[in-house]
C-alpha positions, 0 to 999 in steps of 0.5 A: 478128857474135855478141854477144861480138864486139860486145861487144870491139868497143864495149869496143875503142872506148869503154874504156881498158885500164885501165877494162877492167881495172877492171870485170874485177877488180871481177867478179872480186873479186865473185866472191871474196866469195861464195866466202868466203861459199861456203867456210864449208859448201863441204865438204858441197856439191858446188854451194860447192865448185864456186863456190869453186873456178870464182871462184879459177881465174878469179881466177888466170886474170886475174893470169896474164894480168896476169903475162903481158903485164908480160912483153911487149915493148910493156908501156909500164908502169915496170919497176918496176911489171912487177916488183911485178905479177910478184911479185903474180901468183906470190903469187896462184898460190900464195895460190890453191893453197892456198885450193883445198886449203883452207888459203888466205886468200881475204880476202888475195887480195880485199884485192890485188883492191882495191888494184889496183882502187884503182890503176886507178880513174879519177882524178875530174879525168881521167888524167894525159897523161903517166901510162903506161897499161897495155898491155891484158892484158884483151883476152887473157881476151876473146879466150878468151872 
C-alpha cells in the first residue's frame, strides 16, 4: 500500500467529510496567505509568481470540487445551501482569474476560506444528529491525489 493510500484510508476512517474539508481549506487558505505575501514582488520573480499562481489554482481546484459535488444526486445538504456553494464556487472562479491577471483580491478570496472554515468547525459540544453532513467533495481531490 503507498503512503497516500494509507493516508485516504486512515482519513476514510478517523474523519468526518466535513473535518476533512476543514483541514483542506485550512491548507489551502494557508496557502493564499503566502501568495498576498508573494504577490507584492511577484512580477520580477519567477519562484512569487509561481507560488501565487500554484496557491490560486488550487484554491479554485477545491471549490470546483465543492461546486461539483452540490451538484450531485447524493449531496444531502439544504438546496438552498447547494445554491449559495454554487454561486460561491463561480465568484472563485472569476475573483481567481482576476488575481492571476493581477487585478484580483486574494484577501477576498482568504475571508470566503474563513468563513466556510467557520461553518464547518466542529461544534465544542458535538455535531448535532440531526445537522446534514456534506456529502464528502474532498475524497474527489484525494483520489487525484
Amino acid at each position: 500500500m503507498s503512503g497516500i493510500d494509507a493516508y485516504k484510508k486512515t482519513i476514510n476512517q478517523t474523519a468526518t467529510s466535513r473535518d476533512t474539508e476543514y483541514r483542506l481549506l485550512a491548507q489551502v487558505t494557508s496557502e493564499l496567505i503566502k501568495a498576498v505575501e508573494n504577490q507584492k514582488g511577484a512580477k520580477g520573480d519567477p519562484k512569487k509568481m509561481s507560488q501565487v499562481a500554484s496557491a490560486l489554482n488550487w484554491n479554485k481546484q477545491v471549490w470546483d470540487v465543492f461546486v461539483e459535488d452540490c451538484g450531485t444526486a447524493g449531496n444531502q445538504l439544504p438546496r438552498e445551501l447547494r445554491a449559495a456553494i454554487v454561486s460561491l464556487g463561480i465568484w472563485v472562479t472569476k475573483e481567481t482569474a482576476l488575481a492571476l491577471e493581477g487585478d484580483g483580491d486574494i484577501d477576498s478570496l482568504v475571508a470566503v476560506n474563513r468563513d466556510i472554515m467557520k461553518g464547518l468547525k466542529p461544534d465544542q459540544a458535538g455535531p448535532s444528529a440531526s445537522a446534514p453532513q456534506p456529502s464528502g467533495a474532498v475524497g474527489s481531490i484525494l483520489d487525484k491525489a
